[in-house]
N, CA, C and O of each residue as an XYZ file, in Angstrom:
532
protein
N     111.070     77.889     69.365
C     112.201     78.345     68.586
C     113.431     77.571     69.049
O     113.721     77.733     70.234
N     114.167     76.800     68.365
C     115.664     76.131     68.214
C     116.138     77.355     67.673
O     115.589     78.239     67.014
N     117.655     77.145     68.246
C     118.429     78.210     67.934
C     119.901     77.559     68.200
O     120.341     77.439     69.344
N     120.713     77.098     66.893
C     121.876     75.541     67.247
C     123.521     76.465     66.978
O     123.977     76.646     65.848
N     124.029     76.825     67.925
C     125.353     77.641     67.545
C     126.529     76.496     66.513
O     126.724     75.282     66.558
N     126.909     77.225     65.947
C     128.056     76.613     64.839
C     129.017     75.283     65.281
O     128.135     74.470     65.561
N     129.895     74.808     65.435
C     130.199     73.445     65.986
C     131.791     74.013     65.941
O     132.326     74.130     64.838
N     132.481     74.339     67.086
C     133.744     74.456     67.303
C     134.908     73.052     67.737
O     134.836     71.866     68.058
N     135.749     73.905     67.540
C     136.941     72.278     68.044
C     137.454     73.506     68.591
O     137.605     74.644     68.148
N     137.766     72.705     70.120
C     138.776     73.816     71.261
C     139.573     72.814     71.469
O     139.257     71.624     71.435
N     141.139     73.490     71.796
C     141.857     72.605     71.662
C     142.116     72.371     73.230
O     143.005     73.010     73.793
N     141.390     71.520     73.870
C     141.565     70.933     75.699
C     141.039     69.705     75.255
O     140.520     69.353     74.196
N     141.264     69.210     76.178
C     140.442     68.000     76.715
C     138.689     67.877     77.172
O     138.334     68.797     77.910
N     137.885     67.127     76.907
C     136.697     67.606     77.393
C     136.321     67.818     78.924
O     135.344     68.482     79.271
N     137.338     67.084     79.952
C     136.912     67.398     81.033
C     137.180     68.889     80.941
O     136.148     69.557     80.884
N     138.425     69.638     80.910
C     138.875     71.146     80.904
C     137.556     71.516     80.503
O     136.800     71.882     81.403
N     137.136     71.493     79.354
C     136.152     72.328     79.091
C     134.854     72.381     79.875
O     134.248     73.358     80.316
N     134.581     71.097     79.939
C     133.127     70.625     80.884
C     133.490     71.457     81.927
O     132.561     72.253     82.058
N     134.522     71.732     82.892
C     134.869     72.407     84.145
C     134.522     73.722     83.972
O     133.645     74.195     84.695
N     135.140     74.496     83.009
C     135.431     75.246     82.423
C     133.685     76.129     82.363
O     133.312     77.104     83.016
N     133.003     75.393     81.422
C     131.404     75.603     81.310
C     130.317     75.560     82.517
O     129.464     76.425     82.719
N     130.530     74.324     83.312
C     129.877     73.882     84.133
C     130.123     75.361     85.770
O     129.419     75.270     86.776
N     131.353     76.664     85.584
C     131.453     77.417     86.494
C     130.933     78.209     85.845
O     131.314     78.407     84.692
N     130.089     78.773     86.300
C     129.034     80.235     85.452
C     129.686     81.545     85.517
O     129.445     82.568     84.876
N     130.729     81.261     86.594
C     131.448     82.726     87.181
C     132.538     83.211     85.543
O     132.962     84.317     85.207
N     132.698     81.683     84.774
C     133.139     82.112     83.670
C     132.716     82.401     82.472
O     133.373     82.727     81.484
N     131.100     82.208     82.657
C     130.462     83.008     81.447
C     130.978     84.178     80.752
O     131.287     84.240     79.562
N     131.032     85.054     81.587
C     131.233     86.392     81.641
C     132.190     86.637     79.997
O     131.913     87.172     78.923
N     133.326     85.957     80.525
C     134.698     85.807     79.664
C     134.522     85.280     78.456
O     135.448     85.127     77.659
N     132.881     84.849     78.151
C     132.804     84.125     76.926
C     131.943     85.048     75.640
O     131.926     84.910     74.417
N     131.153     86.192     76.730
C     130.302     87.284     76.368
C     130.961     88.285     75.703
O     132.042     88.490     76.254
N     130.809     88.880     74.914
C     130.666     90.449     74.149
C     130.969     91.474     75.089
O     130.020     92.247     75.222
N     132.258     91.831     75.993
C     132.116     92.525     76.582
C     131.654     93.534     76.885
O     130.989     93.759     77.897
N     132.154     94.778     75.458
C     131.351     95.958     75.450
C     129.652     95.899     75.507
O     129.067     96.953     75.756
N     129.086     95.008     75.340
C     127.863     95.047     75.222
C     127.470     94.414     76.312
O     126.244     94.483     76.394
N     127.816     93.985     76.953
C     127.273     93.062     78.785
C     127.650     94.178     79.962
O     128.706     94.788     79.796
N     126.809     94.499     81.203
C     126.704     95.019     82.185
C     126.401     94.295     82.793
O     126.328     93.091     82.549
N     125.959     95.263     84.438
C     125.443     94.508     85.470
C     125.822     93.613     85.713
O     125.045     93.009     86.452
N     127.090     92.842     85.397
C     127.499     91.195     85.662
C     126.865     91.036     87.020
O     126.638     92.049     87.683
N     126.552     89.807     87.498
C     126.486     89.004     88.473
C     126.751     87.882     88.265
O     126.343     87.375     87.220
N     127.659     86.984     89.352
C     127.712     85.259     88.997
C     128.256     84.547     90.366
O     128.972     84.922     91.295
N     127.874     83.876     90.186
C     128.176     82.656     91.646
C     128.633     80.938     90.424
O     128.371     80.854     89.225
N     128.909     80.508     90.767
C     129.529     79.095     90.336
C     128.253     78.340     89.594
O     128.572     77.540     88.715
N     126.439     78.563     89.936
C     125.654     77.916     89.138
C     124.410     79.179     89.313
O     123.307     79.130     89.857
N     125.241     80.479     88.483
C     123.724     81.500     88.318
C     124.870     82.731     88.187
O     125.728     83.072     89.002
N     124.509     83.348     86.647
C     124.583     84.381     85.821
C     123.649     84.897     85.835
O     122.630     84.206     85.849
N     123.524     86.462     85.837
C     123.117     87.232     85.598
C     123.442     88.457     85.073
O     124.290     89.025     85.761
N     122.952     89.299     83.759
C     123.610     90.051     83.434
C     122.888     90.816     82.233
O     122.078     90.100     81.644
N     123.020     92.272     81.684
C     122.129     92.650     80.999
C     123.081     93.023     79.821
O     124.303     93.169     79.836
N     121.936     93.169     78.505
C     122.478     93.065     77.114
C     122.129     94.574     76.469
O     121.055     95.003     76.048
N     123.097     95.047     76.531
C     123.056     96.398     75.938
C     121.977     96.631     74.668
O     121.915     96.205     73.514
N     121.187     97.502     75.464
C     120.027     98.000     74.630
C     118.624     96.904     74.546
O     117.598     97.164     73.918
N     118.814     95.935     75.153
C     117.596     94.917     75.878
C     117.627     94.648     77.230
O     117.791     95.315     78.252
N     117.344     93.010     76.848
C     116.914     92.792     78.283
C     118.037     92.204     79.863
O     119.140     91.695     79.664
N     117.617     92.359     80.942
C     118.334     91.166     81.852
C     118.270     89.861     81.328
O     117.164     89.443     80.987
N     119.218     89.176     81.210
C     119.403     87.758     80.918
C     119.820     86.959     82.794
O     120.852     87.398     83.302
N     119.222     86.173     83.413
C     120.207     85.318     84.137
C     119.996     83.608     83.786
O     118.964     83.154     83.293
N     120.907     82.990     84.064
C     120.831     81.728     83.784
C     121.561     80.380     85.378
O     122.386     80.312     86.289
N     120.852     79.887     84.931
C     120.789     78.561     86.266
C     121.241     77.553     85.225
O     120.891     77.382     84.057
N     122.392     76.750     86.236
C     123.091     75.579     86.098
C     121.747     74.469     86.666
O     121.472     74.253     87.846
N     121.202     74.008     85.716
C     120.549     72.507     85.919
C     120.718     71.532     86.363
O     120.372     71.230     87.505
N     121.597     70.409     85.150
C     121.677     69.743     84.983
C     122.999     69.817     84.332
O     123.426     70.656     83.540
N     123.799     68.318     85.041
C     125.098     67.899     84.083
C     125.354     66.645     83.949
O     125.256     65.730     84.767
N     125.773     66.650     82.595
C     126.267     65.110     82.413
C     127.595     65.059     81.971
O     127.677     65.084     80.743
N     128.739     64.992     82.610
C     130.130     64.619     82.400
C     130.615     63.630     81.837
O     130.433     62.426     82.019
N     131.394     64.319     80.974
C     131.599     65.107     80.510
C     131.214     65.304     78.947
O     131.961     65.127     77.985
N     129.528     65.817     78.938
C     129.403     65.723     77.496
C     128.435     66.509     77.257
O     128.122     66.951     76.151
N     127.663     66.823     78.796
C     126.329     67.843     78.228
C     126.124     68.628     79.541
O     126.067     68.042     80.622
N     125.989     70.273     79.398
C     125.274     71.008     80.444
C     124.336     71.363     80.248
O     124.151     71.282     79.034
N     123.046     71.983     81.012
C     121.960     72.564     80.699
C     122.045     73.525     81.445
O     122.851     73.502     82.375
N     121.043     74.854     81.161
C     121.336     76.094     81.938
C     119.251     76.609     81.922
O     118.482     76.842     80.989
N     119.158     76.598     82.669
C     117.805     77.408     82.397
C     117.811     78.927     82.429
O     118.752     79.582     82.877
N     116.698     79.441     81.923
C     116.841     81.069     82.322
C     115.866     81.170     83.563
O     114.881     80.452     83.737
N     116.307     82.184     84.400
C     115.750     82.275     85.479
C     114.946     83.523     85.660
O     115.389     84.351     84.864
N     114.151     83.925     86.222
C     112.849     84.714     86.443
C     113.381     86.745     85.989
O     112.695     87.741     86.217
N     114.073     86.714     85.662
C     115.023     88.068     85.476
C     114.550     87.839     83.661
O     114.012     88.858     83.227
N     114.656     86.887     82.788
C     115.378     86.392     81.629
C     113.800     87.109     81.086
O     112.841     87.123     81.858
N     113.705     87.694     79.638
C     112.467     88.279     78.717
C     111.278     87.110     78.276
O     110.080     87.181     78.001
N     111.920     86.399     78.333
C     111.042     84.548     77.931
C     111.549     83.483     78.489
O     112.764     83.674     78.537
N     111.198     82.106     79.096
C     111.364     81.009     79.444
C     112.367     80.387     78.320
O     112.055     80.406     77.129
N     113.653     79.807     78.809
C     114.179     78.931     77.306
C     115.557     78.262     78.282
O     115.957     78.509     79.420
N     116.009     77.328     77.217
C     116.828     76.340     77.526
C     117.988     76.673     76.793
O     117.944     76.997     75.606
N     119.514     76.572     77.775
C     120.366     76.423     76.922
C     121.488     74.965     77.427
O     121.968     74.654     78.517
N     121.552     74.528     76.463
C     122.443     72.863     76.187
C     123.815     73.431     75.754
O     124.011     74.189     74.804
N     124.619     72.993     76.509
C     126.525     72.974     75.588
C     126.518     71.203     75.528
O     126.539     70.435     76.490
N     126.480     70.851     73.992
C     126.645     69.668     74.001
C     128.642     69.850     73.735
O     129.201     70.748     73.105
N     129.338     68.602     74.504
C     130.928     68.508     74.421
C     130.784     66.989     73.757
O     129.773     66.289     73.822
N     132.223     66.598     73.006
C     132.498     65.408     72.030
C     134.082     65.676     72.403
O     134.704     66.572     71.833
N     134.519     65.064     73.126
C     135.810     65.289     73.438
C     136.588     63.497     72.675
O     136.136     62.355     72.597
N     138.131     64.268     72.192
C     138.856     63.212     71.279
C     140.179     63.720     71.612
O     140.761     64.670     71.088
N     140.680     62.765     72.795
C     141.971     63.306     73.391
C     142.099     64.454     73.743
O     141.519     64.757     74.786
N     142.959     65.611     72.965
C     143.317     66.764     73.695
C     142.359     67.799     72.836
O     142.967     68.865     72.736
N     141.334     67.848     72.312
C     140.705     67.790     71.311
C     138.846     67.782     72.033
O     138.157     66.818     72.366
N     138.603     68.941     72.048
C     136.622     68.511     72.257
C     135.895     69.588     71.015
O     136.376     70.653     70.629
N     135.010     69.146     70.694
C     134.140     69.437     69.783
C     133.060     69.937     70.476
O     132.359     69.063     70.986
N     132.572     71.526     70.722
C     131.162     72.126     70.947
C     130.411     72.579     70.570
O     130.642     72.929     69.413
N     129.361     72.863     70.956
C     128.147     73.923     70.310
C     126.980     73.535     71.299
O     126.863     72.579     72.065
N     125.946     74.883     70.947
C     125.328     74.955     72.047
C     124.012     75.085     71.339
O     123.918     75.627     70.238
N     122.854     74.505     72.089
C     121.434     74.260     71.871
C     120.576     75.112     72.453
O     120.405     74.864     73.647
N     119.791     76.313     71.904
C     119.015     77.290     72.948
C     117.577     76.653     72.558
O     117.498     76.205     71.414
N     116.598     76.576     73.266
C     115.274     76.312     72.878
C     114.303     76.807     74.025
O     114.047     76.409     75.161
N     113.787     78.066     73.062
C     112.385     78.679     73.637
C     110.869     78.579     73.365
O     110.375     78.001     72.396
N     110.352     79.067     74.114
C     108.862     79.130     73.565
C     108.511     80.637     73.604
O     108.170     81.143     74.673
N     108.588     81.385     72.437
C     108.344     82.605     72.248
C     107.232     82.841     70.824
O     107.141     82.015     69.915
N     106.435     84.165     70.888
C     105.276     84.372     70.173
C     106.897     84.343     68.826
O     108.113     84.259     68.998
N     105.903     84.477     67.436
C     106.192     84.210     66.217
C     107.153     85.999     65.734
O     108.117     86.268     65.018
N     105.956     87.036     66.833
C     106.644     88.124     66.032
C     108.249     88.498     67.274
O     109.226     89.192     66.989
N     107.972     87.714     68.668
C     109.280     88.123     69.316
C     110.372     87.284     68.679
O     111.503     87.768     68.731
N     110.197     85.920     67.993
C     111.000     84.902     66.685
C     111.839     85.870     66.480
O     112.971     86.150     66.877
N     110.519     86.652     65.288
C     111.388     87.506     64.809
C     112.721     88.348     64.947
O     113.796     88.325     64.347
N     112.135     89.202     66.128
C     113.062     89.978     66.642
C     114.278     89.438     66.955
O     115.206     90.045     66.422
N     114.753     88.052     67.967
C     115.453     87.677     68.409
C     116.106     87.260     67.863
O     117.278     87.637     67.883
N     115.635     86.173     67.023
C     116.327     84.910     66.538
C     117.966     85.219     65.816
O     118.901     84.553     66.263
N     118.174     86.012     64.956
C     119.349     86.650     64.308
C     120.349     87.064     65.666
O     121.466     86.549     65.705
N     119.889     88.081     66.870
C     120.965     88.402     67.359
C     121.601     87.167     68.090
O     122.764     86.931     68.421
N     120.350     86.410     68.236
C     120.942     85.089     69.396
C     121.822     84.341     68.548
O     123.001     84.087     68.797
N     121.091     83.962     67.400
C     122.107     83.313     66.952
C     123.770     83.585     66.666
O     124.765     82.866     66.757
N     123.546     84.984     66.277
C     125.118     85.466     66.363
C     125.549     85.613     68.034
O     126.736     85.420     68.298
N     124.986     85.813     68.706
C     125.331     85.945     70.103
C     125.855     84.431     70.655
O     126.738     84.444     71.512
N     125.403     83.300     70.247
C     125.887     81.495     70.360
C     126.757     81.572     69.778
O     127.662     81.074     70.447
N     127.456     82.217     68.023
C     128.102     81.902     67.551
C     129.493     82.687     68.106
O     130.643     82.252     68.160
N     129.116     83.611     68.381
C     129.969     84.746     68.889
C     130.921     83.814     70.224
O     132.126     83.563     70.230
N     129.912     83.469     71.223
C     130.076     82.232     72.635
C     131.077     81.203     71.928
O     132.113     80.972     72.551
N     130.863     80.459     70.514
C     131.439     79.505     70.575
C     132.782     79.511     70.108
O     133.676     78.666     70.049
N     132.639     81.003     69.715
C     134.129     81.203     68.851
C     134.625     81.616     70.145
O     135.500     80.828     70.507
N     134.402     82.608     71.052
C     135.026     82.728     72.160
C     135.388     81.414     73.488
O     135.859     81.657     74.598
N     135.126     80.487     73.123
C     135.177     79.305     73.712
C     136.579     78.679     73.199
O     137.542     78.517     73.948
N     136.567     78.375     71.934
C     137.662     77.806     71.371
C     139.275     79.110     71.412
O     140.394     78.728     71.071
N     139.024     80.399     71.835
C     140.319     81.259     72.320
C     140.058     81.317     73.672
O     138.981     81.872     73.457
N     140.081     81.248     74.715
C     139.753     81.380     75.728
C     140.540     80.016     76.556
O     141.257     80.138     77.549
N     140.184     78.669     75.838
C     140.425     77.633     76.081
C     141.732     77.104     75.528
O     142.590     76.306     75.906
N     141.486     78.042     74.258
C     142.117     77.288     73.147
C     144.071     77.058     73.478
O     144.852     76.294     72.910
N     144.337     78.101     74.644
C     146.201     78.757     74.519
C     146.899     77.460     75.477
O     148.111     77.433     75.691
């Protein structure tokens, strides 16, 4: 399952943002508050649960500055999957969105696929206010 969040313009620079992404301690601030508990975070590992499912945590991978992070889910998370923030930065000006890709049965597809996707889109709109002032 691909799962590709909407394509924002935040108004920073791409390093700001890459910084910005690349500290996990600021996930938090990008999440659905009322609906996130349990926070946990250190600088490369989130953890945290989604009202009325599961624990989610996620591991800082891989980075490429300033244009791509990767995050894995870590042994807490309901299924194995990948998440990518690809950045396109143009002066004061970066362009994001984010890449989730799992391997999940056809009928958990089901279930998921809709909230995640609003849950990325939800992330990316909160990315571009957050960043944006």
């Amino acid at each position: 399952m691909k799962i590709e969040s909407k394509k924002v313009t935040v108004a920073a620079a791409g390093d700001a943002v890459f910084d910005y992404i690349t500290d996990l301690n600021n996930f938090k601030h990008l999440l659905p508050a009322e609906r996130i508990s349990e926070w946990e975070s250190r600088e490369d590992y989130c953890s945290f649960k989604v009202q009325g499912t599961a624990t989610i945590d996620l591991k800082l991978t891989e980075t490429e500055r300033p244009v791509r992070v990767r995050m894995e889910s870590g042994d807490r998370s309901p299924f194995p999957f990948t998440l990518e923030v690809f950045l396109e930065s143009s002066g004061e000006e970066t362009t994001a969105y984010q890449l989730m890709q799992a391997d999940v049965n056809p009928f958990l597809k089901m279930m998921v696929e809709k909230p995640l996707s609003n849950l990325f889109d939800y992330i990316a709109d909160r990315l571009t206010e957050v960043l944006g002032n």
